[in-house]
Backbone as numpy.savetxt, mean C-alpha at the origin, in Angstrom:
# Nx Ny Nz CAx CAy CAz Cx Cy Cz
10.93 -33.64 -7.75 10.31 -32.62 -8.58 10.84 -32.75 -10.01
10.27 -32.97 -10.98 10.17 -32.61 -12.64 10.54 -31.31 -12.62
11.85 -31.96 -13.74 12.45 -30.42 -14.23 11.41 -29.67 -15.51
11.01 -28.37 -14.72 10.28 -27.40 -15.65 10.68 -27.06 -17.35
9.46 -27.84 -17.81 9.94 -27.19 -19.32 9.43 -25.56 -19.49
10.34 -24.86 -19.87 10.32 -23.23 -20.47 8.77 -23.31 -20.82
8.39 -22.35 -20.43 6.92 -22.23 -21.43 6.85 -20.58 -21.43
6.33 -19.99 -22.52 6.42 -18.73 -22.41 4.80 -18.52 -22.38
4.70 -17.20 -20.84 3.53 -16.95 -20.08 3.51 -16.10 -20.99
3.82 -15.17 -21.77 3.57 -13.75 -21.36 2.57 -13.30 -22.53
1.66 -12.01 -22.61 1.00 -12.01 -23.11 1.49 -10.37 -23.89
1.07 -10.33 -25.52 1.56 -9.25 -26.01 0.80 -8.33 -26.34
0.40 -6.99 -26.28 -0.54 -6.42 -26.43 -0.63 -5.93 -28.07
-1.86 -5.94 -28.59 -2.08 -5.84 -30.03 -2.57 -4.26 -30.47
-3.65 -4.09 -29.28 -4.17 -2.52 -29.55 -4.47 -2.19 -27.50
-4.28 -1.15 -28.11 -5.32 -0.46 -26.11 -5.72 0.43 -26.48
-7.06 0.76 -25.84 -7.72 1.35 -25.27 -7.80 2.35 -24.32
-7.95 4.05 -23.93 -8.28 4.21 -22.70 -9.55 4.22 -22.41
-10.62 3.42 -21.45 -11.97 3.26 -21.14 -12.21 4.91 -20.27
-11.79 5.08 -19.28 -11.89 6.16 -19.00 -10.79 6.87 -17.95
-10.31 7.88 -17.51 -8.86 8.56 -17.43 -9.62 9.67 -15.74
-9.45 9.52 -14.68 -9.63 10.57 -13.91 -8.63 11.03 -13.22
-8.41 11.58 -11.74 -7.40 12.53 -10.99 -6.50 11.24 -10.71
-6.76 10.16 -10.52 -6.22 9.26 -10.01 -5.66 8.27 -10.65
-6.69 7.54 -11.18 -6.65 6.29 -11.98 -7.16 6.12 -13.49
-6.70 5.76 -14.32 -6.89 5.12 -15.62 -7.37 4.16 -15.79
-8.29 3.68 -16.87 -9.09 2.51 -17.06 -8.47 2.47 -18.66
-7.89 1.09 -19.16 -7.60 0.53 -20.36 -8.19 -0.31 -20.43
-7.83 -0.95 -21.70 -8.74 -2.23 -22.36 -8.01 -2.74 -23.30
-7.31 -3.48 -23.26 -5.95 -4.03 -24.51 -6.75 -4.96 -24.68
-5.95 -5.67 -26.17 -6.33 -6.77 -27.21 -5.17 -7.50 -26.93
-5.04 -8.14 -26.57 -3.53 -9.14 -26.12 -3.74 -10.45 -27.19
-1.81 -10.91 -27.67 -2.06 -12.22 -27.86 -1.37 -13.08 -26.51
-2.35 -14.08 -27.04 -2.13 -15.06 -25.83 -0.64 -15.99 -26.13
-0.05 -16.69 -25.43 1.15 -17.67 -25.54 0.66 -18.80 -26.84
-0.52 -19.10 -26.61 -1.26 -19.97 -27.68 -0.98 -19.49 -28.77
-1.42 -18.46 -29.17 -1.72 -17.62 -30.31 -3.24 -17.23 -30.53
-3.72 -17.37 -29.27 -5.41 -16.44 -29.52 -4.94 -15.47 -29.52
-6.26 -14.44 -29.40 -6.22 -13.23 -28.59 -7.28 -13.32 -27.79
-7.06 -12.24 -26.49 -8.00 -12.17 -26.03 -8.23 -10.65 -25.34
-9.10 -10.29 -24.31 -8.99 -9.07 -24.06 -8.46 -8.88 -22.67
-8.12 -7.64 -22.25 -7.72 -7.32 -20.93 -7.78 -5.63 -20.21
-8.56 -5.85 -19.30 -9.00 -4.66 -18.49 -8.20 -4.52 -17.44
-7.92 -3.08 -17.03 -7.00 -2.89 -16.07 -7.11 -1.86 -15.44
-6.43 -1.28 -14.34 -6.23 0.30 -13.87 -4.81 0.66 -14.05
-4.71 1.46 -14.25 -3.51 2.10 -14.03 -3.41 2.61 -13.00
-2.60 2.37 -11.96 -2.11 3.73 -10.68 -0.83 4.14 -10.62
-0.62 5.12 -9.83 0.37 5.92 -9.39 1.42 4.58 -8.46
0.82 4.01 -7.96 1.86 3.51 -7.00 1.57 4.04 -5.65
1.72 3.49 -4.33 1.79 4.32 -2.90 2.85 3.48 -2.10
3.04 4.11 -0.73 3.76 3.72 0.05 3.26 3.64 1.90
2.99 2.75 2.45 2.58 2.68 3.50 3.61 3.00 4.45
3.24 3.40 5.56 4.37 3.10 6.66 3.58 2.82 7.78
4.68 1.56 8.54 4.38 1.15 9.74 5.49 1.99 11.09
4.39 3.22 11.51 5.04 4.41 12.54 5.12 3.58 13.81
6.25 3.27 14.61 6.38 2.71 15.44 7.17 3.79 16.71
6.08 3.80 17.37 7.16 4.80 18.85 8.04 4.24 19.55
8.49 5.03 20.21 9.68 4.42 21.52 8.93 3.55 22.40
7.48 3.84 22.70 7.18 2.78 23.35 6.82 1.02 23.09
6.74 0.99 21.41 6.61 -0.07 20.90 5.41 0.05 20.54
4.67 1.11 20.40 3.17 1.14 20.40 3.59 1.35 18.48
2.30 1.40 17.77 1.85 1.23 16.73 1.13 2.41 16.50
1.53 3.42 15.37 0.81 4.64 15.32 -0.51 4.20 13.85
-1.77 4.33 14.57 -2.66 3.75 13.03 -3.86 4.93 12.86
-4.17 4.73 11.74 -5.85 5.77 11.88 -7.31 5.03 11.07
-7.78 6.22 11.94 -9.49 5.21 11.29 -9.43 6.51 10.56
-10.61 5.64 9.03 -10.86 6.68 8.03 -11.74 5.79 7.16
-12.78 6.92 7.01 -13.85 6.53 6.07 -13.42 6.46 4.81
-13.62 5.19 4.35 -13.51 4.81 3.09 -14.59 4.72 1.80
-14.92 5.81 0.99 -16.31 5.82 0.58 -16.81 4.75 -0.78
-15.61 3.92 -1.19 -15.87 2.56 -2.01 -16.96 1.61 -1.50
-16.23 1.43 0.05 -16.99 0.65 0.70 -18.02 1.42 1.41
-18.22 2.62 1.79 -19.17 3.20 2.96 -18.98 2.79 4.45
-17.69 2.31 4.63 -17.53 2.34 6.56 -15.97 2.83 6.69
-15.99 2.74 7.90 -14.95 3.23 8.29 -14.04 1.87 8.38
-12.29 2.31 8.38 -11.24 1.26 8.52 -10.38 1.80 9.07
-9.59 0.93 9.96 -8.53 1.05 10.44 -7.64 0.79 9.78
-6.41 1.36 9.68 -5.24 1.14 8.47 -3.89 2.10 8.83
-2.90 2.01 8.21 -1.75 2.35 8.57 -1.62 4.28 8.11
-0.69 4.86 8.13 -0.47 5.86 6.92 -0.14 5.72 6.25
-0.49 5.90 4.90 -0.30 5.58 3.50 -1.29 7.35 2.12
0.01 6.74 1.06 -0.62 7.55 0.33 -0.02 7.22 -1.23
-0.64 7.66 -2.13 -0.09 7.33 -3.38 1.25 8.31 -3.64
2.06 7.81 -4.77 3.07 8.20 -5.13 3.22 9.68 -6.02
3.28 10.77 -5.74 3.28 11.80 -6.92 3.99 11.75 -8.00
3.58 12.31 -8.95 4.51 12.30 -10.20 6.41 13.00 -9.76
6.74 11.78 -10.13 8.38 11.94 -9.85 8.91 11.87 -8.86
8.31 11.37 -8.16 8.38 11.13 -6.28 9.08 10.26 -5.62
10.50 10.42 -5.49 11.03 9.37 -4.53 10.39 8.79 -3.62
10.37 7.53 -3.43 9.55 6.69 -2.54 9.71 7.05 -1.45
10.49 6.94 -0.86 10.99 7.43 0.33 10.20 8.63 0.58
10.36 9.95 0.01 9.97 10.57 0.67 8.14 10.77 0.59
7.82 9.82 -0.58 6.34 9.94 -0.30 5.72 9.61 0.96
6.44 8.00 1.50 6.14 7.62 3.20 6.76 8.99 3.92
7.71 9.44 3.90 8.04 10.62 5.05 7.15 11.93 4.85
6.56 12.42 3.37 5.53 13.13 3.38 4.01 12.72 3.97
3.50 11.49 3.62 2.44 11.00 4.03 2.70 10.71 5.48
3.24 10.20 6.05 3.28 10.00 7.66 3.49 11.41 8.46
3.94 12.60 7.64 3.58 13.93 8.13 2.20 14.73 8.36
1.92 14.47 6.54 0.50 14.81 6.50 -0.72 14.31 7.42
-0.88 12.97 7.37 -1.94 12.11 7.91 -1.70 12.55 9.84
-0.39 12.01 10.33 -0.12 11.97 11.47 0.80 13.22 12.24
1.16 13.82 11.87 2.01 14.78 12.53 3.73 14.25 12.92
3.60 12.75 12.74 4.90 12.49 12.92 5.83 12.28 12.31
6.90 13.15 12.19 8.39 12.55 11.54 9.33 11.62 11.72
10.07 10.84 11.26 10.86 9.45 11.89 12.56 10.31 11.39
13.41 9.66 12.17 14.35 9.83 11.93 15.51 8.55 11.66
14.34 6.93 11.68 14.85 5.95 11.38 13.75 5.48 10.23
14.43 4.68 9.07 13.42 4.55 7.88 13.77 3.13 7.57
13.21 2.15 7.59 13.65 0.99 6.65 12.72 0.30 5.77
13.22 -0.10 4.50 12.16 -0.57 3.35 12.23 -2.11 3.94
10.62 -1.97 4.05 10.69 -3.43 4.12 10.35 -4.45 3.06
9.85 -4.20 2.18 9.56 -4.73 0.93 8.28 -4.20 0.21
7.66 -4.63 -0.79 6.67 -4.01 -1.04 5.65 -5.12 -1.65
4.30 -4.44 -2.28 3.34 -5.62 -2.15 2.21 -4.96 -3.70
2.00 -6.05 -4.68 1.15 -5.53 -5.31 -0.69 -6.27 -5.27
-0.86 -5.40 -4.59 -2.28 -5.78 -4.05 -3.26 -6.40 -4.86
-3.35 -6.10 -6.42 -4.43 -6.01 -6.99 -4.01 -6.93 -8.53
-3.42 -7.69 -8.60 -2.36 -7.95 -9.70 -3.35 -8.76 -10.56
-4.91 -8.63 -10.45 -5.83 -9.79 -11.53 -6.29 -8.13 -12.64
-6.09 -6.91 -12.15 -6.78 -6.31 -12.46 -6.21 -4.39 -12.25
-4.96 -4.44 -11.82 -4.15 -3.75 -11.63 -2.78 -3.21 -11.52
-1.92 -2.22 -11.84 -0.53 -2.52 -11.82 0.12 -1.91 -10.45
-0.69 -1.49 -9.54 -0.48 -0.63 -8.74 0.51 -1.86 -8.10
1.30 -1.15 -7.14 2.38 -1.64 -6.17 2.73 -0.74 -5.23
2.89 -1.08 -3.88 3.02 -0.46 -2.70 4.04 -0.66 -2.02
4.90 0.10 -1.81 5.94 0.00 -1.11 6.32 0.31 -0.06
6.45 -0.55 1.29 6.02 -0.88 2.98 7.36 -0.19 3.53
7.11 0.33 4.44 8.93 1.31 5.38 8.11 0.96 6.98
8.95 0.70 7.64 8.85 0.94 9.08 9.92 2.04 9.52
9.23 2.85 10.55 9.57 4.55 10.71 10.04 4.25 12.40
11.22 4.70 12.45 10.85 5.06 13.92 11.84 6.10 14.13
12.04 6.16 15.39 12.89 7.69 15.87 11.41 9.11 15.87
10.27 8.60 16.28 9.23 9.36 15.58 9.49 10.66 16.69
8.89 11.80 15.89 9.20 12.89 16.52 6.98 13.23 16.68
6.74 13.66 17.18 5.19 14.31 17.19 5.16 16.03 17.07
4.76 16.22 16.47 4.21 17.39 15.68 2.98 17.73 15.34
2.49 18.90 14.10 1.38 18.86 13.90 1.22 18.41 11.94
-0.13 17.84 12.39 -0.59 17.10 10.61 -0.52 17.68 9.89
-0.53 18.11 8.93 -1.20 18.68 7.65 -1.61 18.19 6.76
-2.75 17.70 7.11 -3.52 17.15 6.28 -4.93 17.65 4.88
-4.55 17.26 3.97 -5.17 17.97 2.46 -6.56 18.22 3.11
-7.04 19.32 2.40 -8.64 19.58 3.20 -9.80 18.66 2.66
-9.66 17.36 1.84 -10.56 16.33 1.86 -10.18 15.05 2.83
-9.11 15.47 3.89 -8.51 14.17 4.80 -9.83 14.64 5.94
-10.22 13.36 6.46 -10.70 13.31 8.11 -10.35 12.41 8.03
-9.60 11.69 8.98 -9.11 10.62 10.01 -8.73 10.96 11.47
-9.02 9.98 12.25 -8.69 9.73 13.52 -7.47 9.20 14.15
-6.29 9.65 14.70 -5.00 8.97 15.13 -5.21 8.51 16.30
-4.40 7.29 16.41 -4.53 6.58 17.54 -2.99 6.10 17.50
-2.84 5.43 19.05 -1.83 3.88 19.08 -2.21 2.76 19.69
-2.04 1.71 19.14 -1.96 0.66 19.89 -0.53 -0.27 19.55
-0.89 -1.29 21.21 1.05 -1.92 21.11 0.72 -2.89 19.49
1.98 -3.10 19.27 2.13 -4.22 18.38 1.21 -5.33 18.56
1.27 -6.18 19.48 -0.10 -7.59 19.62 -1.27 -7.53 19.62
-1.45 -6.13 19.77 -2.58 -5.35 19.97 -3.28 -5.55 18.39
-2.50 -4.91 17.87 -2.61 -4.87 15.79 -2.61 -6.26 15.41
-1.88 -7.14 16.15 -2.33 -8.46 15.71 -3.48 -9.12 15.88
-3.66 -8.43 17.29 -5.01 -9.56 17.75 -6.27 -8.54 16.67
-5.95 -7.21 16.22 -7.03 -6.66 15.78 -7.34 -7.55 14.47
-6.27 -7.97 13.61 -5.91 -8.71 12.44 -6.62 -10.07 12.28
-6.68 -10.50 13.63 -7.13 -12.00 13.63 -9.15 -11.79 14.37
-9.48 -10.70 14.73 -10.91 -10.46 15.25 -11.56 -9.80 14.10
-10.69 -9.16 13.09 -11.21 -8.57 12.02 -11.62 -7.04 12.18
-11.05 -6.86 12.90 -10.91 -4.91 13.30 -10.24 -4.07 12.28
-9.64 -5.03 11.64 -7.89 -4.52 10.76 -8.52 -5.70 9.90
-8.85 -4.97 8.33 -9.16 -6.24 7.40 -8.72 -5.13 6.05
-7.94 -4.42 6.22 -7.17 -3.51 5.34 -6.14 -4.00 4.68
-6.00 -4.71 2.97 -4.70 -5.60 2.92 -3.41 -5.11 3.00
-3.29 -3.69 2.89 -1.75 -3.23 3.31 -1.31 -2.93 4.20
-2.38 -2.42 4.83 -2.24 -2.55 6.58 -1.99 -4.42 6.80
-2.57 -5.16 6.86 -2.05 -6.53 7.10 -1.16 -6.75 6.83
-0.16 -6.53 5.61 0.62 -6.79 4.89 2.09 -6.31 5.41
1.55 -5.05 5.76 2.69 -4.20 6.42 2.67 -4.40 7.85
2.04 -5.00 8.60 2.05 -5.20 10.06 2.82 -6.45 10.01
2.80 -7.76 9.36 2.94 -8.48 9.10 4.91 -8.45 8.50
4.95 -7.64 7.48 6.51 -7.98 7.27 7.22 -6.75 8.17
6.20 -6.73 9.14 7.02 -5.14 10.57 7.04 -6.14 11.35
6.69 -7.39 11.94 6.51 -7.89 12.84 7.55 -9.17 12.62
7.79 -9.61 11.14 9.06 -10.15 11.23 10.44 -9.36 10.91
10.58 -8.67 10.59 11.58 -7.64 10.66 12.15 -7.23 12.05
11.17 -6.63 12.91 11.25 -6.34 14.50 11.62 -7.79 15.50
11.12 -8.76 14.88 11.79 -10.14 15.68 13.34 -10.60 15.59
13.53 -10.22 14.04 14.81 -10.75 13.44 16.14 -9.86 13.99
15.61 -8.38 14.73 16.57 -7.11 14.53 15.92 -6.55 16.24
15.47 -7.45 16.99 15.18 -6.81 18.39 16.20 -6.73 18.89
């Protein structure tokens, strides 16, 4: 391998834009210079940030839910997850959201890493926990939530992954660094 000459990627912003600003997400539009010395332009979202969790019971089963997604118009299977509130320890956004959505509390938490989904066109980043010690309770879920709770075992979520049942990228993502985590620490 050829030793890498330095090259500087990075791009500097000249002016921005906000395109348009709602409950959620931000739309900008910067004037960047390029490493060259063009300029050029750049569109983006702004988000909050979220945190998934992969709820795992004593039995090894996999706690997931279906939920209509109205971007696309169908329904998906996917983990619990939710965006980050303003000032929100990560942590407890997964231990709030895995309350809300599912009814269950964990009393074991581990970060497993995190994942930025959207990085041609977004800054959002998600940050993955596997839960267990789960306790069952009841949801409370915001009055625009409907979803469906279910479990299935772990291979189960895999084989859904590979038939295309599960085509959710943080759900993949997070099943995926739960499934080497759980091998390394069985």
């Amino acid at each position: 391998m050829q030793d890498a000459v330095p090259v500087d990627l990075e791009e500097h912003c000249i002016s921005t834009q906000t395109i348009a600003s709602g409950g959620l997400l931000t739309v900008k539009r910067d004037m960047v210079r390029l490493p060259n010395g063009n300029t050029s332009q750049r569109e983006y979202v702004i988000h909050p940030g979220a945190v998934v969790v992969v709820p795992v019971l004593p039995n090894g089963n996999v706690v997931l839910e279906k939920q209509f997604r109205y971007p696309l118009h169908q329904i998906f299977i996917e983990l619990p997850a939710g965006k980050i509130d303003a000032n929100e320890d990560i942590l407890l956004t997964g231990q709030r959201e895995l309350l809300e959505e599912t009814g269950y509390c964990a009393s074991d938490w581990v970060k497993l890493g995190s994942q930025h989904p959207c990085i041609g066109y977004s800054n959002e980043v998600i940050h993955i926990y596997l839960a267990r010690g789960l306790t069952a309770g009841k949801h409370q879920r915001d009055d625009d939530e409907s979803l469906i709770v279910f479990e299935v075992s772990f291979e189960e979520c895999l084989s859904m992954i590979q038939n295309g049942e599960i085509t959710d990228g943080k759900t993949i993502v997070a099943l995926f660094f739960a499934e080497k985590y759980l091998q390394k620490h069985a």
